[in-house]
N, CA, C and O atoms as a Maestro MAE file, in Angstrom:
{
 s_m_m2io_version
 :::
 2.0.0
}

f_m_ct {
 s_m_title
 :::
 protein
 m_atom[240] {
  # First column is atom index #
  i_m_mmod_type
  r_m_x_coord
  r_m_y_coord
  r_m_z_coord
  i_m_residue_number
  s_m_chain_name
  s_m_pdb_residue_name
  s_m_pdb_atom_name
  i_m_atomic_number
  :::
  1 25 100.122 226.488 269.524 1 A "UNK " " N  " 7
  2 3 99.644 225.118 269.541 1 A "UNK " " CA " 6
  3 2 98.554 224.963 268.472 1 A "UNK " " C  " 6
  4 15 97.724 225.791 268.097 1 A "UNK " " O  " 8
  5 25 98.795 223.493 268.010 2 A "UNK " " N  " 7
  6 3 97.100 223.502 266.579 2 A "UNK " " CA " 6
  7 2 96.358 223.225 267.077 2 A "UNK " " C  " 6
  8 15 96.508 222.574 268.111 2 A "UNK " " O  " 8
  9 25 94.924 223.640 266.515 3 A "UNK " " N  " 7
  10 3 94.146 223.009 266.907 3 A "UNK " " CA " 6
  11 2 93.519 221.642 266.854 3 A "UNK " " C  " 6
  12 15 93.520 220.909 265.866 3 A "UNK " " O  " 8
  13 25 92.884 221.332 268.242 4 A "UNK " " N  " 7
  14 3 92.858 220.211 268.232 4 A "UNK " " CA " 6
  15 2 91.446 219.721 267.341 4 A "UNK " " C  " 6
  16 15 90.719 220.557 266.804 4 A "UNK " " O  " 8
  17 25 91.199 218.334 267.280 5 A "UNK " " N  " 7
  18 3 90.386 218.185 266.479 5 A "UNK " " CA " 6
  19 2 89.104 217.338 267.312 5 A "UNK " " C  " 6
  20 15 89.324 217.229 268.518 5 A "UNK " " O  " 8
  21 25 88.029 216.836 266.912 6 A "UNK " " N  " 7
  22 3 87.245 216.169 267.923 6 A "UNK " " CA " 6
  23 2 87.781 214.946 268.534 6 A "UNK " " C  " 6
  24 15 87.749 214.626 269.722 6 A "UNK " " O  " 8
  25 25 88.285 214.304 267.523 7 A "UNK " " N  " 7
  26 3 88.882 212.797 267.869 7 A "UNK " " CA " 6
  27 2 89.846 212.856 269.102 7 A "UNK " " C  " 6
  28 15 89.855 212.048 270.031 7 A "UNK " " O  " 8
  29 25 90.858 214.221 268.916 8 A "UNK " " N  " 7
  30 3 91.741 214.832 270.059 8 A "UNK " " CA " 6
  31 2 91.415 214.802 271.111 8 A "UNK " " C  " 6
  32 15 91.730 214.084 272.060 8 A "UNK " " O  " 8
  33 25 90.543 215.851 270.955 9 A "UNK " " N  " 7
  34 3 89.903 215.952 272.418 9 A "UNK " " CA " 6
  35 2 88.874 214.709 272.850 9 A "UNK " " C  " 6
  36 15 88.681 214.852 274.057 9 A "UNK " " O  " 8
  37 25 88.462 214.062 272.579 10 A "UNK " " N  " 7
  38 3 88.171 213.104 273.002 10 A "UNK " " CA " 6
  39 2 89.178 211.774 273.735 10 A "UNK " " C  " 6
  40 15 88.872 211.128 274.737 10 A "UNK " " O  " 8
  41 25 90.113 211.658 273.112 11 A "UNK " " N  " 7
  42 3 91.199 210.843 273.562 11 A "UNK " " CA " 6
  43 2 91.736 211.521 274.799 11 A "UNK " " C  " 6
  44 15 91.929 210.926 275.859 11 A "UNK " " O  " 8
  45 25 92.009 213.050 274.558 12 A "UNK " " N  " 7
  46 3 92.445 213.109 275.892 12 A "UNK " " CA " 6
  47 2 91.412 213.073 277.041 12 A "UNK " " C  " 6
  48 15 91.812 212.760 278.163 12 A "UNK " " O  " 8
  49 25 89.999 213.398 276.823 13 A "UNK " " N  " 7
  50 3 88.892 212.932 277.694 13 A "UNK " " CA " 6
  51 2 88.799 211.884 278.457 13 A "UNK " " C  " 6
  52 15 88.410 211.874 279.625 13 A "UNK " " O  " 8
  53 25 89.336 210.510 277.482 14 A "UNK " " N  " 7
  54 3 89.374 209.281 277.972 14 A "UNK " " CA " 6
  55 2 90.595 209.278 278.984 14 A "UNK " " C  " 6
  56 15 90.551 208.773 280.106 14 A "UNK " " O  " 8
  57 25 91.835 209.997 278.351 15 A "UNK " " N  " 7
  58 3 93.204 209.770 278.817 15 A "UNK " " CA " 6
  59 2 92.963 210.199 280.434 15 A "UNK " " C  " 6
  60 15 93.268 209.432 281.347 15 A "UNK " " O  " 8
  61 25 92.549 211.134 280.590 16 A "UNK " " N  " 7
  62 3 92.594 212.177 281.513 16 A "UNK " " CA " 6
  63 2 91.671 211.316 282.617 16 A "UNK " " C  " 6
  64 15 92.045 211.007 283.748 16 A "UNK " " O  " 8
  65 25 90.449 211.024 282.048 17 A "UNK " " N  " 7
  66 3 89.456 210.252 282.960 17 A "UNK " " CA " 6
  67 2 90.079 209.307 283.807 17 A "UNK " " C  " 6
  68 15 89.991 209.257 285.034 17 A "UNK " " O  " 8
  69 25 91.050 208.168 282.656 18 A "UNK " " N  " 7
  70 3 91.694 207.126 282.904 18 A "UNK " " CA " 6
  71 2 92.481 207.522 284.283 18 A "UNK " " C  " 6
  72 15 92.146 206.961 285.326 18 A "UNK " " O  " 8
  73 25 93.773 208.720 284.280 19 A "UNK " " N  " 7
  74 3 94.434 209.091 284.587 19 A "UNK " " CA " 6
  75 2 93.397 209.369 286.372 19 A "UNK " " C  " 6
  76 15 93.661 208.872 287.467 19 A "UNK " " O  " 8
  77 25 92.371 210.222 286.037 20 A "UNK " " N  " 7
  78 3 91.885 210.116 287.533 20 A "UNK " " CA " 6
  79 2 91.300 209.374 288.224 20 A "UNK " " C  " 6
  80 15 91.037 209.609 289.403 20 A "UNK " " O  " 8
  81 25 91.007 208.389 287.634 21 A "UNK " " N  " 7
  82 3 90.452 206.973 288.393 21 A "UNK " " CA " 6
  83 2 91.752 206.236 289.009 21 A "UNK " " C  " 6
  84 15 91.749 205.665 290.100 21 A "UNK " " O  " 8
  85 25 93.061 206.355 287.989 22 A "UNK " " N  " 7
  86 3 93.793 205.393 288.853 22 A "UNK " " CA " 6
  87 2 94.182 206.421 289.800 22 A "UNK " " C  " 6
  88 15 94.222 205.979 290.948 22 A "UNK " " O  " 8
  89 25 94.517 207.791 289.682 23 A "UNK " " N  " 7
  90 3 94.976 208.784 290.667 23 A "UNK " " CA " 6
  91 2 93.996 208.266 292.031 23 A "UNK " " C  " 6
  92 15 94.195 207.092 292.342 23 A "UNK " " O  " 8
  93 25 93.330 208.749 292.573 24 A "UNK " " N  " 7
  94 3 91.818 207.888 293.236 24 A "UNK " " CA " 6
  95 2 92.180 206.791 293.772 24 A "UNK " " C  " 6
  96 15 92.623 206.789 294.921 24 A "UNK " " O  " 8
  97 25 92.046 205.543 292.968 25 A "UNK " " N  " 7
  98 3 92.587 204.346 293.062 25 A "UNK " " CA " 6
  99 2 93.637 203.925 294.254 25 A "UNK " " C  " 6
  100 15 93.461 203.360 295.333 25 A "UNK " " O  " 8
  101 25 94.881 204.475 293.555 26 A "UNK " " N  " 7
  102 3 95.907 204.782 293.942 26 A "UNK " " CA " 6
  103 2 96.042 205.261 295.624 26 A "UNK " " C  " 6
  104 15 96.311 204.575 296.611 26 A "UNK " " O  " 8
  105 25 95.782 206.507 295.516 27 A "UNK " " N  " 7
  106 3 95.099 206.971 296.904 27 A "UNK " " CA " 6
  107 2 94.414 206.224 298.105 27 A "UNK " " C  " 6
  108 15 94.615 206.321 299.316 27 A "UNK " " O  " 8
  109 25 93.501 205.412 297.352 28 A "UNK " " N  " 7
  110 3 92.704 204.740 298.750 28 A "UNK " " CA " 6
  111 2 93.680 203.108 299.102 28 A "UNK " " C  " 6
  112 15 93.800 202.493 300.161 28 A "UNK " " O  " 8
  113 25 94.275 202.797 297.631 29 A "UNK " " N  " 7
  114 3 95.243 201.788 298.084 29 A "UNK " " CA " 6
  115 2 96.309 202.101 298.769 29 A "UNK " " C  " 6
  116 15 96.265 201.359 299.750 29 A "UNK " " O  " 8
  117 25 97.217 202.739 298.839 30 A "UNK " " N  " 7
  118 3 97.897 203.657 299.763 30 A "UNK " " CA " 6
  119 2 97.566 203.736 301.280 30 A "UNK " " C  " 6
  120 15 98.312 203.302 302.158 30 A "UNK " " O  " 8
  121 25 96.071 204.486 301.546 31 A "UNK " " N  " 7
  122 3 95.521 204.666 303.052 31 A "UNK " " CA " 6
  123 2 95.134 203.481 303.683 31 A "UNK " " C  " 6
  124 15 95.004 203.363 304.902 31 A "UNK " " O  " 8
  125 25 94.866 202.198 302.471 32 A "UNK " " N  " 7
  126 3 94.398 200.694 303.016 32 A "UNK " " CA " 6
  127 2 96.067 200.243 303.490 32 A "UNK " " C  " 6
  128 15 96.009 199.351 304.336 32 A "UNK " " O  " 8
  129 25 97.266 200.574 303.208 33 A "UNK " " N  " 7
  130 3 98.785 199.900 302.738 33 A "UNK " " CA " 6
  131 2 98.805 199.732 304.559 33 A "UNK " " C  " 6
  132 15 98.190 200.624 305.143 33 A "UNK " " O  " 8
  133 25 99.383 198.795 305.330 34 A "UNK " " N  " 7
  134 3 99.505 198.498 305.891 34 A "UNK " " CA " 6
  135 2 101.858 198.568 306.348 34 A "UNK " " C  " 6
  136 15 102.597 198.763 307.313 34 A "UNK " " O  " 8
  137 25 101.967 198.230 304.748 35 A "UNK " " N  " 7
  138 3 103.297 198.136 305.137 35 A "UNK " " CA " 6
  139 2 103.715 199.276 304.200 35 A "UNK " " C  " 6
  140 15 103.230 199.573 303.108 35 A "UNK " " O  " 8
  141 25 104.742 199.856 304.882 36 A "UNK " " N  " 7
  142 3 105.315 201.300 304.359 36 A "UNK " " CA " 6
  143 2 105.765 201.593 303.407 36 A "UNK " " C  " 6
  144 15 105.523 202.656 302.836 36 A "UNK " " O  " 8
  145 25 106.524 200.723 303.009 37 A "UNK " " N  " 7
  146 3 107.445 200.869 300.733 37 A "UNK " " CA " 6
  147 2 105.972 200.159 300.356 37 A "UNK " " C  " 6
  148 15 105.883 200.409 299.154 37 A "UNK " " O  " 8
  149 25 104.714 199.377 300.746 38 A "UNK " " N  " 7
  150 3 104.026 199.229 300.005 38 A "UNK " " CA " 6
  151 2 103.160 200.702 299.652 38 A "UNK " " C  " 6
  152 15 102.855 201.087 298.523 38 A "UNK " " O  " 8
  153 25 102.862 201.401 300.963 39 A "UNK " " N  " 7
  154 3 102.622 202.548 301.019 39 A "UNK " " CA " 6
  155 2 102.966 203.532 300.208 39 A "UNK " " C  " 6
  156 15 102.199 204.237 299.553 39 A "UNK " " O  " 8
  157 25 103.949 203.575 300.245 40 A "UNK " " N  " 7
  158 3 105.187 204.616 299.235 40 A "UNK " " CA " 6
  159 2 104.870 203.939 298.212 40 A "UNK " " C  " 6
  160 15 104.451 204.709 297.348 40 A "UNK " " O  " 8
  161 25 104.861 203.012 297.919 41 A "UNK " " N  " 7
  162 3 104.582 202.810 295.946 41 A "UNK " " CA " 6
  163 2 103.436 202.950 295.217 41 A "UNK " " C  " 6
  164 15 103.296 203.073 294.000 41 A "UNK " " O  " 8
  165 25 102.001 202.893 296.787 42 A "UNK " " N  " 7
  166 3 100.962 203.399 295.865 42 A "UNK " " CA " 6
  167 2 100.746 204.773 295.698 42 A "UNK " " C  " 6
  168 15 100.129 205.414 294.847 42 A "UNK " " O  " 8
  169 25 101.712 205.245 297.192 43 A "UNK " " N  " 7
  170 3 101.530 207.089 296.982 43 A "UNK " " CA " 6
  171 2 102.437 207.569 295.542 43 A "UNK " " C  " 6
  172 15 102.180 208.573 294.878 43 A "UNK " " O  " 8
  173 25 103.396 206.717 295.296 44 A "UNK " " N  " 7
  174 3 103.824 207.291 294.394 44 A "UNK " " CA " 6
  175 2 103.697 207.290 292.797 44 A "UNK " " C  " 6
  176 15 104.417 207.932 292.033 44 A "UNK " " O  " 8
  177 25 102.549 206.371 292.412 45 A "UNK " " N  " 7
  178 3 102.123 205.855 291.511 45 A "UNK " " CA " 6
  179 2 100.116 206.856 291.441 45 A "UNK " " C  " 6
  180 15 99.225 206.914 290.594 45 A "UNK " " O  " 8
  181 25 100.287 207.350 292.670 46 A "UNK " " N  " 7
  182 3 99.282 207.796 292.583 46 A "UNK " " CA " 6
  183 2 99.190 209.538 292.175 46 A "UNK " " C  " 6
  184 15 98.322 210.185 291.589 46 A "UNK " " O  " 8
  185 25 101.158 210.112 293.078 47 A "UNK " " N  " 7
  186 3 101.726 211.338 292.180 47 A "UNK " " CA " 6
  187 2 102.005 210.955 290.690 47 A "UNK " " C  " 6
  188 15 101.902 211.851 289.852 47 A "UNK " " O  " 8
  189 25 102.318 209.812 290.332 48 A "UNK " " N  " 7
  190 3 102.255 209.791 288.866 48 A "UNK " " CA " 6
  191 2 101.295 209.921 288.173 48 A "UNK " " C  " 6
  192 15 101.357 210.524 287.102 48 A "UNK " " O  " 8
  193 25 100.205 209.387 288.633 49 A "UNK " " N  " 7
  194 3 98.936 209.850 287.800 49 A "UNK " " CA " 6
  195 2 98.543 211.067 287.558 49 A "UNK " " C  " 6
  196 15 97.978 211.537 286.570 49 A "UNK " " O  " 8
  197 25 99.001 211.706 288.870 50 A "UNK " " N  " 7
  198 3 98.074 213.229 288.808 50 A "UNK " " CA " 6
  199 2 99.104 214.045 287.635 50 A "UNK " " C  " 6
  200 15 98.640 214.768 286.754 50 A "UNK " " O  " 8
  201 25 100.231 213.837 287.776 51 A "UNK " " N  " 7
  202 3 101.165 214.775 287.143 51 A "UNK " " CA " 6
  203 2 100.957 214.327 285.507 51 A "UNK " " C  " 6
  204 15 101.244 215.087 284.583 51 A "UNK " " O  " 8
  205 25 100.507 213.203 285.355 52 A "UNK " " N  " 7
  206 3 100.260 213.144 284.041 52 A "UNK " " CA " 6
  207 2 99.459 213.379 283.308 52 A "UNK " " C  " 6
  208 15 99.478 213.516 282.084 52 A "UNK " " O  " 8
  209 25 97.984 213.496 284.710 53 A "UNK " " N  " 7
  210 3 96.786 214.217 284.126 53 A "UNK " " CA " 6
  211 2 96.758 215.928 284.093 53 A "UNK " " C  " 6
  212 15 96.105 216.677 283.366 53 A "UNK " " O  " 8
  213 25 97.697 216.224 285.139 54 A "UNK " " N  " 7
  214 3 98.095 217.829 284.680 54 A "UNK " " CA " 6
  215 2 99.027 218.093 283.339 54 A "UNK " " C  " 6
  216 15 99.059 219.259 282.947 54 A "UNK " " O  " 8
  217 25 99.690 217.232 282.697 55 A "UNK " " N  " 7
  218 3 100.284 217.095 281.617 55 A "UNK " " CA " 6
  219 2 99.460 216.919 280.558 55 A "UNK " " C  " 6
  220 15 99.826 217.486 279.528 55 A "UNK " " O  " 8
  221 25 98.306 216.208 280.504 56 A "UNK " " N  " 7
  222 3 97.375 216.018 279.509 56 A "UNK " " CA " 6
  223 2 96.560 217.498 279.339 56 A "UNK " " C  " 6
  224 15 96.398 218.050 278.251 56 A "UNK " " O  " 8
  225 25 96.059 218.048 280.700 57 A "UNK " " N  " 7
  226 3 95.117 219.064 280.936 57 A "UNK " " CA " 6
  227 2 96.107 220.223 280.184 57 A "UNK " " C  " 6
  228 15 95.485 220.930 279.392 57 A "UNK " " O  " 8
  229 25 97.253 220.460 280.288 58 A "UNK " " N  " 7
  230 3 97.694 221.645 279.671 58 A "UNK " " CA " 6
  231 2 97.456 222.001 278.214 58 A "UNK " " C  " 6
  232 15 97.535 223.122 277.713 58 A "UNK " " O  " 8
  233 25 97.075 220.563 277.471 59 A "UNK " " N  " 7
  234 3 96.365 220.503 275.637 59 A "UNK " " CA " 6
  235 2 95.191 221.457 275.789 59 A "UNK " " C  " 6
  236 15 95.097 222.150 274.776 59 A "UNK " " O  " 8
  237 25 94.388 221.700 276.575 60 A "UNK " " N  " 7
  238 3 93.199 221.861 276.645 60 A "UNK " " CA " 6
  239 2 93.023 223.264 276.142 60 A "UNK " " C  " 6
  240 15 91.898 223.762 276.081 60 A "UNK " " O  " 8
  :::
 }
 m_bond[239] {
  # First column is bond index #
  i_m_from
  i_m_to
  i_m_order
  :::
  1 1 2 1
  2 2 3 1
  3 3 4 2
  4 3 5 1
  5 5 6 1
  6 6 7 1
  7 7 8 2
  8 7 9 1
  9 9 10 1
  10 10 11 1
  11 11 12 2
  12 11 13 1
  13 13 14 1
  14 14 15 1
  15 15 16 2
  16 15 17 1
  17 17 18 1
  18 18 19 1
  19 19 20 2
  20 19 21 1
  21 21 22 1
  22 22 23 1
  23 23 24 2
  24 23 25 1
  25 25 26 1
  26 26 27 1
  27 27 28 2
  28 27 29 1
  29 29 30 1
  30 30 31 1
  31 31 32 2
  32 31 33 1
  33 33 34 1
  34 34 35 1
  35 35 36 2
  36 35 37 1
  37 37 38 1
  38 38 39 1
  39 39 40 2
  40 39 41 1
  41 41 42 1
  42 42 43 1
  43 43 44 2
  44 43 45 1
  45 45 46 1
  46 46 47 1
  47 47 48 2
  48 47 49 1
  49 49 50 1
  50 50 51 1
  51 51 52 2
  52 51 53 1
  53 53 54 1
  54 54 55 1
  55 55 56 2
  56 55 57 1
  57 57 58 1
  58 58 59 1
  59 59 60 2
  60 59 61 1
  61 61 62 1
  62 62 63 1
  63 63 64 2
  64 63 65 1
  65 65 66 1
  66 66 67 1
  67 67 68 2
  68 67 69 1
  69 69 70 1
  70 70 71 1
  71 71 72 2
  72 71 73 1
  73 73 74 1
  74 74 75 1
  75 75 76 2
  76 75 77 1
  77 77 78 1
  78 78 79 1
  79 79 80 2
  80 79 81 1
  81 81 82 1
  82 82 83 1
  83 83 84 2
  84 83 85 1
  85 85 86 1
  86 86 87 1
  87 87 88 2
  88 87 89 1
  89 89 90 1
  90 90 91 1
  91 91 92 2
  92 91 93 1
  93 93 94 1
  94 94 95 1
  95 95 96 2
  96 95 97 1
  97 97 98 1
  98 98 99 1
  99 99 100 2
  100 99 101 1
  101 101 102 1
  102 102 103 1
  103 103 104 2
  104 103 105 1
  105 105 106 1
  106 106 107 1
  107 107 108 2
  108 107 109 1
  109 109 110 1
  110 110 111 1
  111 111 112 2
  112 111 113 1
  113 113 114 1
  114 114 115 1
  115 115 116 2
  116 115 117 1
  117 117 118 1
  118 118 119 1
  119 119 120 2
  120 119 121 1
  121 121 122 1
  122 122 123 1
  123 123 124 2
  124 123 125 1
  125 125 126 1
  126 126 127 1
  127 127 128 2
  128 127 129 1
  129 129 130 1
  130 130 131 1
  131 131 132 2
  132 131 133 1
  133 133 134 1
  134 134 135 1
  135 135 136 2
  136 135 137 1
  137 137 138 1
  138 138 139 1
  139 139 140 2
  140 139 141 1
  141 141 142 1
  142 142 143 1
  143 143 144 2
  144 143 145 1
  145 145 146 1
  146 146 147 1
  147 147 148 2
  148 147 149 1
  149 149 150 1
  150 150 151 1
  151 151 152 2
  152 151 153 1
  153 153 154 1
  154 154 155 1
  155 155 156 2
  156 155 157 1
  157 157 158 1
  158 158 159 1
  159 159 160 2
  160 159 161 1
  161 161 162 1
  162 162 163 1
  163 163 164 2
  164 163 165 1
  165 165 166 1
  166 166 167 1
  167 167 168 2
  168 167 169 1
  169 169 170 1
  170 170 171 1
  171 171 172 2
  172 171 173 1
  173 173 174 1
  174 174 175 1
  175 175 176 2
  176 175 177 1
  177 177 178 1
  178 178 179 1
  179 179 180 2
  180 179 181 1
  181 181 182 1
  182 182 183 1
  183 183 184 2
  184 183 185 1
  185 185 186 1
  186 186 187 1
  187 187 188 2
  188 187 189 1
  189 189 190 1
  190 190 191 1
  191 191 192 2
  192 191 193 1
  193 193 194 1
  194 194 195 1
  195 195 196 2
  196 195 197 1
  197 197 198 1
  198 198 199 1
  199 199 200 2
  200 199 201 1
  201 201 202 1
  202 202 203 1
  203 203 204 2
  204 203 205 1
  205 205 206 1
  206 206 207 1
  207 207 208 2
  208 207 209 1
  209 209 210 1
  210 210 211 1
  211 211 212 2
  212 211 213 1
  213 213 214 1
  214 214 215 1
  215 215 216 2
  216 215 217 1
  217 217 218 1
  218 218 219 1
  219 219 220 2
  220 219 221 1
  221 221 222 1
  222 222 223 1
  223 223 224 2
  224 223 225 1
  225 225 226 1
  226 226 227 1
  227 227 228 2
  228 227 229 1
  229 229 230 1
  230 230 231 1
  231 231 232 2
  232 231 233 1
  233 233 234 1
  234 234 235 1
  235 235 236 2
  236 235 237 1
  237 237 238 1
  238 238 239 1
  239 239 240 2
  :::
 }
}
């Protein structure tokens, strides 16, 4: 892998940050969900986040 450069790692800083706030997010909208596919779409939007912030984290 090249190395990365400052600007790099910084973007993914932001990316990643981004990525765990909505992960988070996600999560507590989910435990608030009252109705069940609403449930399921924030749990599953909230596995999307994480898997993308473990996708970002592997640059590191």
């Amino acid at each position: 892998m090249a190395d990365l450069s400052v600007l790099d790692l910084q973007n993914l800083r932001h990316l990643i940050g981004g990525y765990t706030t909505n992960h988070c997010k996600m999560q507590d909208y989910a435990a608030q969900a009252q109705d069940p596919e609403v449930k399921k779409l924030f749990q599953d939007a909230a596995n999307s986040a994480m898997k993308n912030k473990q996708d970002l984290m592997k640059f590191l």
